[in-house]
Every structure is written in structure tokens, then in C-alpha cells.
C-alpha positions in Angstrom: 17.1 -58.4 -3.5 14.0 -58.0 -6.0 12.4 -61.0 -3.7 13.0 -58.7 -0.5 11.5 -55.6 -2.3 8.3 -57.5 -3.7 7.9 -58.5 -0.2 8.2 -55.3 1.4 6.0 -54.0 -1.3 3.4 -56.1 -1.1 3.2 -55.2 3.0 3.7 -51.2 2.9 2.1 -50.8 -0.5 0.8 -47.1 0.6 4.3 -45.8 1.7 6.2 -47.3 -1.5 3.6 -45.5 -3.6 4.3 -41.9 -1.4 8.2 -42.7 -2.5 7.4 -43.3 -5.8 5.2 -40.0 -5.9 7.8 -37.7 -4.0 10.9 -39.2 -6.3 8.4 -38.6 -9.4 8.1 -34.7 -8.4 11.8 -34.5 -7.2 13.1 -35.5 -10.6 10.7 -33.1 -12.1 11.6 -30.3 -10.1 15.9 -31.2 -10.1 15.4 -31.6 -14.0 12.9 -28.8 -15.2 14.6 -27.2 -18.1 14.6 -23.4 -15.9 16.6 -21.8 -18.5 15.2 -22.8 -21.9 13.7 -19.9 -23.7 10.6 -22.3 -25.4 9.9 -23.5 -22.2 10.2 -20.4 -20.0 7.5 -19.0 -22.8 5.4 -21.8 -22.6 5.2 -21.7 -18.7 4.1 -17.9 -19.2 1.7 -18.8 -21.5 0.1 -21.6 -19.6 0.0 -18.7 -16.7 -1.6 -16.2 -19.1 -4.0 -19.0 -20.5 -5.1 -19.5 -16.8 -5.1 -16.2 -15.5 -7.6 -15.4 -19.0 -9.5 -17.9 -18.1 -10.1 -17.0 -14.8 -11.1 -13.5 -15.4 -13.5 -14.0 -18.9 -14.7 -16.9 -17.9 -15.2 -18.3 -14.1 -17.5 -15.5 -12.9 -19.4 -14.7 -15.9 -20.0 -18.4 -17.1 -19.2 -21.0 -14.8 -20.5 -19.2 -12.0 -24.3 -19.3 -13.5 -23.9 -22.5 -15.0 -23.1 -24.1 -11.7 -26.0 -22.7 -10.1 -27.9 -23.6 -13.0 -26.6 -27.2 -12.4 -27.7 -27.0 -9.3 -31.2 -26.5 -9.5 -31.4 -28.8 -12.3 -30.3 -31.5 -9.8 -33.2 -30.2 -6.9 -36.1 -28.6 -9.1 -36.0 -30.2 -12.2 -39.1 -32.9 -12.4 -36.7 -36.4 -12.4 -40.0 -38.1 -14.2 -40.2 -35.5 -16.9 -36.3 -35.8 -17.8 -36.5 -39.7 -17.9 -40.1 -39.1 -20.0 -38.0 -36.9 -22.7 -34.6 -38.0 -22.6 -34.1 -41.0 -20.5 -33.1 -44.2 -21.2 -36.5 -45.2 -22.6 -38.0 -42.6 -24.0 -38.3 -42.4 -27.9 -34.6 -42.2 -29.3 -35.3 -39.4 -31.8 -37.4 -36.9 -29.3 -34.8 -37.9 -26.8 -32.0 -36.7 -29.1 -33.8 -33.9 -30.8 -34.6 -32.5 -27.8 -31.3 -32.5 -26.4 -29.9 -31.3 -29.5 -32.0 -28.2 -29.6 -31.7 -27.7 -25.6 -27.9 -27.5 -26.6 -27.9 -25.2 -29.3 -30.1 -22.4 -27.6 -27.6 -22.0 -25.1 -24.8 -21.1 -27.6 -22.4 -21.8 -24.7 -18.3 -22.8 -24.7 -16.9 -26.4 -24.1 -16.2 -25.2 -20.4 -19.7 -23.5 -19.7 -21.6 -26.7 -21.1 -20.3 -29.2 -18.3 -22.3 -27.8 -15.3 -25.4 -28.3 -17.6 -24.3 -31.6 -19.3 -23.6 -33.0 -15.2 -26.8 -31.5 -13.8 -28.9 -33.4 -16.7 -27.4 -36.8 -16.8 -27.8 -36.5 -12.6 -31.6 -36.3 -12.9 -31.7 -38.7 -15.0 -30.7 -38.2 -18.8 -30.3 -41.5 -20.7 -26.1 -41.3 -21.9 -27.3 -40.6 -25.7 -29.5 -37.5 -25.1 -26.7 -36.4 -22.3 -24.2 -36.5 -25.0 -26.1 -34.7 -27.4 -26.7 -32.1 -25.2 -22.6 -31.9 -24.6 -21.9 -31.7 -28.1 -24.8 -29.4 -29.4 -24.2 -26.4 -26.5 -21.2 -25.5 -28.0 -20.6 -27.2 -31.7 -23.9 -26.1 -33.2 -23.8 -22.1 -32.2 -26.1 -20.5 -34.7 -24.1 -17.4 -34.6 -20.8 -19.2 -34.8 -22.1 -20.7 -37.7 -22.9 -17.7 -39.2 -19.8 -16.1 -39.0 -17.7 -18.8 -40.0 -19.9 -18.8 -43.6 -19.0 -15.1 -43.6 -15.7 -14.8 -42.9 -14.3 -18.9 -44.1 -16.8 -19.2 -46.9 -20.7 -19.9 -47.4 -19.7 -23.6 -47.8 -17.9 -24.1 -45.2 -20.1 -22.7 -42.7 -23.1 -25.0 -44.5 -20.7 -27.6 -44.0 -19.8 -27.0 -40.3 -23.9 -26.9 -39.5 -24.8 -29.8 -41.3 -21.7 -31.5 -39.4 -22.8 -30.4 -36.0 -26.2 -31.3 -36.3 -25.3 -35.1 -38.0 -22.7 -35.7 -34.9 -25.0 -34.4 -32.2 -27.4 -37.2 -33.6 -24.8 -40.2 -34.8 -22.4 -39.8 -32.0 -25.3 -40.0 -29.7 -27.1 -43.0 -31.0 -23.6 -44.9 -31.1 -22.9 -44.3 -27.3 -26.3 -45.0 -26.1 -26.1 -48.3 -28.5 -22.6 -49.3 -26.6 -23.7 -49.2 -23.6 -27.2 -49.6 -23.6 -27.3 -52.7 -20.7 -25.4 -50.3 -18.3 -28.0 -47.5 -19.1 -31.0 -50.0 -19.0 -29.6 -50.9 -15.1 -29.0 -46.9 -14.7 -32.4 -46.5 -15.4 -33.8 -49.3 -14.1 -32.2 -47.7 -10.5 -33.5 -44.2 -11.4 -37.1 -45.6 -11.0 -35.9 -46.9 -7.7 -35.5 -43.5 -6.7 -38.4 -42.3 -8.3 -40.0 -39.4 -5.4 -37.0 -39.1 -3.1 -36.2 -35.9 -3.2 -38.4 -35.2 -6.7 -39.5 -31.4 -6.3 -43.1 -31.1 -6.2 -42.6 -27.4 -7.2 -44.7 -26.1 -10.4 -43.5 -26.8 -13.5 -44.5 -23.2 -14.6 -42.2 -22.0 -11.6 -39.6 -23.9 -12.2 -39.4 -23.4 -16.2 -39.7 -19.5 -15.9 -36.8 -19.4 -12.8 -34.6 -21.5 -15.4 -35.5 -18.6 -18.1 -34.4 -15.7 -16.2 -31.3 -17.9 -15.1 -30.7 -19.0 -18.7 -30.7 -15.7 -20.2 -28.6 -14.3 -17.9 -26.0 -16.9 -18.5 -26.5 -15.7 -22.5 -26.6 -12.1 -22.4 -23.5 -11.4 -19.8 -21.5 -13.7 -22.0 -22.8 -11.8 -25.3 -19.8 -11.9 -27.5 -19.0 -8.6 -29.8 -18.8 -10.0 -33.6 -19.1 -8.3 -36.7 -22.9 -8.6 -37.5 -25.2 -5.2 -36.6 -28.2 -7.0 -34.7 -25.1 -9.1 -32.7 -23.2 -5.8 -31.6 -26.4 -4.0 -31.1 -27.4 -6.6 -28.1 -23.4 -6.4 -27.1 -24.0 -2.7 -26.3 -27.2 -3.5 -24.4 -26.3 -6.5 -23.0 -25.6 -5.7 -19.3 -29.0 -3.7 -19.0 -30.5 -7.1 -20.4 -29.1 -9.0 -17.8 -29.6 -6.6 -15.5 -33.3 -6.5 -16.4 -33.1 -10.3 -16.4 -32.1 -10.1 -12.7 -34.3 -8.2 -11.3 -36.9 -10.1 -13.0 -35.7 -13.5 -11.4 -35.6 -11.7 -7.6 -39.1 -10.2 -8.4 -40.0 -14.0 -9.2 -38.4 -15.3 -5.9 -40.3 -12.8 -3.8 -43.2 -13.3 -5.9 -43.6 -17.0 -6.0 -41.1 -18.9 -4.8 -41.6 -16.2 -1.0 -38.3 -15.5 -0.4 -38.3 -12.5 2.1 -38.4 -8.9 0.3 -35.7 -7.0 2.6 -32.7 -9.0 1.7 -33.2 -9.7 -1.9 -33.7 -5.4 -2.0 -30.8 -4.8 -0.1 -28.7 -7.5 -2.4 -30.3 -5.4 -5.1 -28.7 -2.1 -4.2 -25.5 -3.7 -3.2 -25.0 -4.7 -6.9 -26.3 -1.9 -8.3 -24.0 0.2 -6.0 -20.9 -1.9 -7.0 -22.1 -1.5 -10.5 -22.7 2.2 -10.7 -18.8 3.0 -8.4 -17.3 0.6 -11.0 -18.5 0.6 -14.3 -15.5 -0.5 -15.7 -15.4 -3.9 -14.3 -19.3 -5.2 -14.8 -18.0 -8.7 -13.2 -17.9 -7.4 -9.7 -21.2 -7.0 -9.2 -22.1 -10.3 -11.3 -20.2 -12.0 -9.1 -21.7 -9.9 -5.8 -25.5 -11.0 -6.9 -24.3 -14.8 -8.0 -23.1 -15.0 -4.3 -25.9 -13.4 -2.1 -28.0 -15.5 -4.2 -26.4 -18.6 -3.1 -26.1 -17.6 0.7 -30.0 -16.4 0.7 -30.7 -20.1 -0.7 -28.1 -21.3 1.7 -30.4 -19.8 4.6 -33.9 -21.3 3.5 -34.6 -24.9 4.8 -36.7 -25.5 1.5 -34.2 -24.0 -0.8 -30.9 -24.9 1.2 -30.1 -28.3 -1.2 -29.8 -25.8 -3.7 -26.8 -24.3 -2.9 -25.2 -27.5 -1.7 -25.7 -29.1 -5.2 -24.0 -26.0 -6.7 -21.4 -25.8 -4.4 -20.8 -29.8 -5.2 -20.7 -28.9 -8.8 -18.4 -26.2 -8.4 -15.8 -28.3 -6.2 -16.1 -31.2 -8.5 -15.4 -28.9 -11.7 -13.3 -26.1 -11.3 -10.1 -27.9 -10.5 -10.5 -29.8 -12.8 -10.9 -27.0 -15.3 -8.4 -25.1 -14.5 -5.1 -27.4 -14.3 -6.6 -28.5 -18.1 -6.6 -24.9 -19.0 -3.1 -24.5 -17.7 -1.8 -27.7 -19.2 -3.1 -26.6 -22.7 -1.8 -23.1 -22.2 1.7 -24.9 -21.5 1.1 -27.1 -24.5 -0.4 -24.7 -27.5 -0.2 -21.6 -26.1 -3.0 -18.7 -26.3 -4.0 -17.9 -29.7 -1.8 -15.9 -31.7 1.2 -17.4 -29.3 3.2 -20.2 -29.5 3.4 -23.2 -26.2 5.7 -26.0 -26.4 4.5 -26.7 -29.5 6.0 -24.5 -32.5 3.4 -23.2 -34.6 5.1 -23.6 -37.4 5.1 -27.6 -36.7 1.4 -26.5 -36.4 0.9 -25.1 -39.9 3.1 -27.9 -41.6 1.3 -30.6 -40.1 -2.0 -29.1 -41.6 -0.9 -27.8 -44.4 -3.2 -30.3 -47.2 -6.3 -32.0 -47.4 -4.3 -35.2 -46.7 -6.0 -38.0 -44.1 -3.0 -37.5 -42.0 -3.3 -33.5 -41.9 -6.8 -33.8 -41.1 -6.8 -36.1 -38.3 -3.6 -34.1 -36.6 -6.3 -31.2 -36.9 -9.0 -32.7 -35.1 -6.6 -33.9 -32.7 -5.4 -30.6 -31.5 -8.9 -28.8 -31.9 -9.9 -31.7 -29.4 -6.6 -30.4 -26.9 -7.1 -26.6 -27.9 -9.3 -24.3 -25.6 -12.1 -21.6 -28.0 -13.7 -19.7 -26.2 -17.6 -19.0 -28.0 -16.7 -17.2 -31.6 -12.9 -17.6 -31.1 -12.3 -20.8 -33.1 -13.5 -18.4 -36.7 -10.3 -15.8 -36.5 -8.3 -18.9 -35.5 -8.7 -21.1 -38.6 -8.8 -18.0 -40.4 -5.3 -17.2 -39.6 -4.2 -21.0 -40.0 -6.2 -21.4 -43.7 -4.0 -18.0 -44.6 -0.7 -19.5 -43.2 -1.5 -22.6 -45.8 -4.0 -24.6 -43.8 -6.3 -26.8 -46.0 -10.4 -26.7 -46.1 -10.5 -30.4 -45.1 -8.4 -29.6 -42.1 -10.1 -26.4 -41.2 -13.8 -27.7 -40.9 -12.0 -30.7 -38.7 -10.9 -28.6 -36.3 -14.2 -26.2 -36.4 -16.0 -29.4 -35.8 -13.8 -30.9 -33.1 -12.5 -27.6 -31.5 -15.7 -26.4 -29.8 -17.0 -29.4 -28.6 -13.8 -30.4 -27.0 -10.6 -29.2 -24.8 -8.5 -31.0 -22.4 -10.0 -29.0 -19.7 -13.4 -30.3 -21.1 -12.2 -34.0 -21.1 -11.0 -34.1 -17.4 -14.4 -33.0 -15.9 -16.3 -35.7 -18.8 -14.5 -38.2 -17.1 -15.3 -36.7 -13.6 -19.0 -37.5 -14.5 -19.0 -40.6 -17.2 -15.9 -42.2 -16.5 -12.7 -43.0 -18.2 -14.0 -45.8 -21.0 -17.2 -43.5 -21.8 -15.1 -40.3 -22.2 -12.3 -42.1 -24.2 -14.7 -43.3 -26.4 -17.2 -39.8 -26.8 -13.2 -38.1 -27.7 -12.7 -41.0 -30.1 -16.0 -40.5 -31.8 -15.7 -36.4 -32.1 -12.0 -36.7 -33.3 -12.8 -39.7 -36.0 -16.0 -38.0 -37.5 -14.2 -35.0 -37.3 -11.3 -36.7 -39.5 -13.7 -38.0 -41.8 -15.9 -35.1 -42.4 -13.0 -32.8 -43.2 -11.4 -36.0 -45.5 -14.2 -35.7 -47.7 -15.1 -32.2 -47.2 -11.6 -31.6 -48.5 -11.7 -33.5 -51.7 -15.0 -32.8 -52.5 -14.3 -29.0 -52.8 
């Protein structure tokens, strides 16, 4: 009998796979505990998770950051990225630069990937990519402010210095592990050196990446409790709004897109934006996609749009089914998932080796939004939650989610993105070890 089956294996190995997959989901359907109050909760929060998500997040930062990605991957000078941060420039420019590239955007784990892809596409050695990844969303100046604030002056010295030291270690340890498959990388870049390499001016392209750039900042312009940061929140969609019609005034200007249809895209969102005040992502989203279809239109511009629209397919699925999954698993903050909370605050509750790495671990599976992670480990460190765990999982949380992990993979692969996790979540570990017993 197990002879017969081998055999008949071996020959339809396609269809015994499609039994095994629709037995796989049967079982999970006939068994699901429907029913159970935890679960039945932590379905509905996996559904709210999402459903947040969706709304704060999708149009106001992915959206920009995939069109960002995607003229990174068509504008961006391929010889000036391998110059700065390739595989053999100068280690610490390559890293420094990235570092700093990161920080300024002050963006979330999600928001960073778009970037992170459209870099290590046009060239990016894996050590300056990285960098980048980590830095966007782990060294936020103003994240780091308020955690010294609100956790402590030395913790939030603690969390900076942290960032800044794994930005540049963790870097320098990937590029070192797989520096043969980066030297063939790169050695196939310069292959491809002037196919498809925009010959567009550098001053061009760095000021379109500007107004771009800071409107991904200001329409994600977190309110926090510092009166320069809440006075830019109350201005901050005139800012981008200014920002915006500086960037069409730039594509009519230089980059001669017609005048007609970027003014009538104009007064449609400022139309949308003046009948509903209330909901300022409409007309984001309204300029973000006549944008797209103008570039769409325009032979020279037209790869454009195709790169972001590959960006976006490759991403958002991703994103989303990790965002649900962690919903499912830890619940929204202040809620409870699968996972009892209260398992949450005993595991974490001393400056033990064990409580710290079970910290990093699920601020590496958590989803923070920018500035959520402070209230967060504020509430935990009051519930009994030790310092050495609490700068773990400020260190690990912001750089990492599971939604984050499945689209690393997407790009690096499943060894590289094993190991990046394994490298956040065992400095992390250590870090808050000693930060623990030291204070």
C-alpha cells in the first residue's frame, strides 16, 4: 500500500499536493473553535487590527512610499547609489549614509519597506540596505525624545545610543556574511550599468524626491505631547498641501508635464478637500492617484507608475495578512489576542535573560505604529515590566513586525531575513540584559 502511494505520488505530484492543501483547510474550517470566547475576540481583533491599518496607514503612508519606491527604481542615478552605498564603496560612508537617510524619514516598520526595496533594487550593497531598514523606523529623533520624557532620561539615551550601534553592527555583520553573494550582485549591477539609468538631472531628481519626501512626513505628522511637535500637527495638512502644489509646479516647470490636467487634478483635490474636511485622506488619496495615471500617460514617465504599481502588488498582501495574523495573535494595544496579556506581563516581569529575550521576541511579532511603542511600554513598565525588558522591546519593536518580515523576505530571501530577525532580536536581548543590571 505505502509502495502504491509513493508511486502514485511520485507521478501526480501536483494533484496529491491540491489534496493535501484542500484536506489542510477542511480540517481547519470543520475544527475552528467558532464558539470560544478568546478566540471569537481574537478574530475581532485581528479584524479591527486590519481594518486600523487600512484606514491610518495604506493611503497616507504606503501609498507615497510606493510611489517613492518607484521613482527610486527609474530616476535614481544607479552609479551614484553603488558610488555611496554599494557593495564597494567605503563601509563607513556607506553605512553612515544610510543610517542618516533612515532616520530623516522618521517612518514606521511598514512605511520603510517600499524605500528599503526601491534602494537595494538600484543597487544598495545588503549592509547600507539594512541600515537604511533598521534606522527609518528604530532611530526616530522624536520617538526618542519622548521615550526620555515619558520612560526616563536614561532610557531614552539608552534607546538612541542602541539604535544608532545596531544600525551600524547589524549592518557590518550581514554585509560580512554574505559578502561573495554581494561581490557577484555587484559585479552583475555593473553589467547593467546604462540600461535604463535615467539621464535626468540630479538637481531634478533630488528636489522631486523632496517635495515627495515631505509629503510622506508631514501627512503622517503624529500629535505628541511636545509644543513645536503639536504646533506642525495643527498645520500639517496646509504643509502638505503646500508641498503638493510645489511638486505639480515642479512637473510643469521642469519635468513639462502639460498644465491643464495637473490644474484640473489640483481643483479636484482641493474640491474633495474643502466638501470633506473631516476625512483629509480622500483627497490624499485622489492626488496620489491622478498622479500615477498622469505618469501612466507619458511615454518618458510611464516606467514610473509600472515600478510603483509592482511595489504595491508585491507589498500590500503581504502586509496585510501579517497585520491580520498579529491582530489574531497580540491583539491591538490596550486589547488582548490569543495571547493573554497577563501571560504578557508575567513573562516580562524582571530584568532576567529569559524576560528580556521573550520581550524582544514579541516587540519583533508586535505591530507600532510611529510614537506608539512609548504609551505601550509605559503601560507594561507600570503593570511590573522591567527596564531591561522595556528598552528590548523599544529597540526591537519599531524596527520589526511580522507584517514587516513577510515583505523582507519578499525582497532578501528567507536565509537573509531569518538572520537580519536573528540579529535585531539577540542585540536586542543583550542590550536590555545589561541595560537592566546596570541600572
Amino acid at each position: 500500500m505505502r509502495a502504491q502511494w509513493l508511486e502514485w505520488y511520485r507521478s501526480n505530484p501536483r494533484e496529491t499536493h491540491l489534496l493535501l492543501g484542500i484536506l489542510a483547510v477542511f480540517l481547519l474550517i470543520y475544527f475552528i473553535p467558532i464558539g470560544n470566547a478568546r478566540f471569537d475576540n481574537a478574530v475581532l481583533e485581528a479584524v479591527h487590527l486590519t481594518h486600523w491599518y487600512a484606514r491610518e496607514h495604506v493611503i497616507l503612508c504606503l501609498l507615497p512610499a510606493f510611489i517613492i519606491a518607484g521613482a527610486m527604481a527609474v530616476y535614481l542615478n544607479q552609479g551614484a547609489v553603488m558610488r555611496f552605498l554599494g557593495p564597494d564603496a567605503s563601509k563607513p560612508v556607506a553605512f553612515s549614509v544610510a543610517s542618516v537617510s533612515g532616520m530623516l524619514l522618521a517612518v514606521c516598520s511598514c512605511t520603510v519597506l517600499p524605500l528599503f526595496g526601491g534602494i537595494y533594487k538600484r543597487g544598495a550593497g545588503l549592509g547600507a540596505a539594512v541600515a537604511f531598514l533598521y534606522s527609518g523606523p528604530a532611530i526616530n529623533i522624536m520617538a526618542v525624545v519622548i521615550t526620555a520624557k515619558v520612560l526616563g532620561a536614561e532610557i531614552g539615551i539608552a534607546r538612541a545610543l542602541g539604535a544608532v550601534v545596531f544600525a551600524l553592527v547589524i549592518a557590518t555583520i550581514m554585509h560580512a556574511l554574505y559578502r561573495k553573494q554581494e561581490a557577484q550582485r555587484s559585479l552583475n549591477n555593473r553589467r547593467g550599468f546604462g540600461a535604463g539609468d535615467s539621464d535626468t538631472p540630479v538637481s531634478l531628481v533630488v528636489s522631486l524626491f523632496a517635495f515627495m519626501i515631505g509629503i510622506l512626513v508631514f501627512a503622517n505628522w503624529a500629535a505628541a505631547d511636545s509644543l513645536v511637535w503639536m504646533q506642525i500637527y495643527a498645520w500639517k495638512w496646509l504643509l502638505t498641501a503646500i508641498l503638493a502644489v510645489g511638486l505639480a509646479g515642479l512637473l510643469i516647470w521642469r519635468w513639462q508635464w502639460p498644465v491643464r490636467p495637473l490644474l484640473l487634478l489640483t481643483a479636484v483635490v482641493a474640491g474633495a478637500a474643502f466638501l470633506m474636511p473631516g476625512v483629509p485622506e480622500l483627497p490624499f488619496a485622489i492626488g496620489m492617484a491622478g498622479l500615477m495615471l498622469m505618469a501612466a500617460s507619458r511615454q518618458s514617465d510611464r516606467e514610473w507608475a509600472v515600478q510603483s504599481w509592482d511595489f504595491a502588488k508585491q507589498i500590500l498582501p503581504l502586509l496585510l495578512v501579517g497585520v491580520f495574523i498579529a491582530g489574531f495573535a497580540l491583539g491591538r494595544p490596550g486589547h488582548e489576542g490569543m495571547i493573554p496579556s497577563e501571560w504578557v506581563a508575567a513573562a516580562v516581569g524582571d530584568n532576567s535573560l529569559t524576560s528580556t529575550f521573550i520581550a524582544s521576541v514579541l516587540g519583533a511579532l508586535m505591530y507600532f505604529s510611529t510614537l506608539t511603542e512609548v504609551p505601550i511600554v509605559d503601560a507594561l513598565m507600570g503593570a511590573g515590566m522591567g527596564k531591561g525588558p522595556a528598552l528590548a522591546l523599544l529597540l526591537a519593536g519599531p524596527a520589526l513586525s511580522l507584517p514587516n518580515m513577510l515583505v523582507i523576505r519578499s525582497v532578501l530571501g528567507t536565509e537573509k531575513t531569518l538572520v537580519y530577525c536573528a540579529l535585531v532580536v539577540v542585540m536586542a536581548t543583550i542590550t536590555g540584559f545589561i541595560y537592566g543590571h546596570w541600572w
